[in-house]
C-alpha positions, 0 to 999 in steps of 0.5 A: 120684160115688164110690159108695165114699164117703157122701154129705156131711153136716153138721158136726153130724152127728158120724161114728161111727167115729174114722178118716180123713174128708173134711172141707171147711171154711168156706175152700173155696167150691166142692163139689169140694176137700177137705181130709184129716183125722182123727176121734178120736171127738170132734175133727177133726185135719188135717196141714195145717201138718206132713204125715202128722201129723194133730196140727193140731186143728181149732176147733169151728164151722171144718169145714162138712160131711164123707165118709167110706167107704160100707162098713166097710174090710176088715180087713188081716193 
């Protein structure tokens, strides 16, 4: 296990910062694969259709669990 990602929770624990997450939806059926996508503080976004973009929105109920990083990232100058 990657000890510099939480482990997962469930979707209805929401994250407590806006940024980049792990996410797997209801389409992965294994405990490996994730999908990329973004928190803004209330939606799941994913780039899925247009790469780098992260404007895909997810609907409510489609993301099962999510991770993200264990520790606060380290501010860059």
């Amino acid at each position: 296990m990657n000890e510099n990602l939480t482990p997962w929770f469930p979707a209805n624990t929401r994250p407590v910062r806006s940024g980049m997450y792990r996410i797997q939806d209801y389409t992965l059926n294994c405990g490996c694969c994730w999908i990329d996508a973004r928190w803004d503080g209330k939606h799941w976004f994913t780039d899925l259709f247009t790469k780098g973009s992260f404007s895909n929105r997810l609907i409510r109920g489609q993301v099962k669990r999510w991770r993200g990083l264990a520790t606060t990232p380290k501010e860059t100058t």
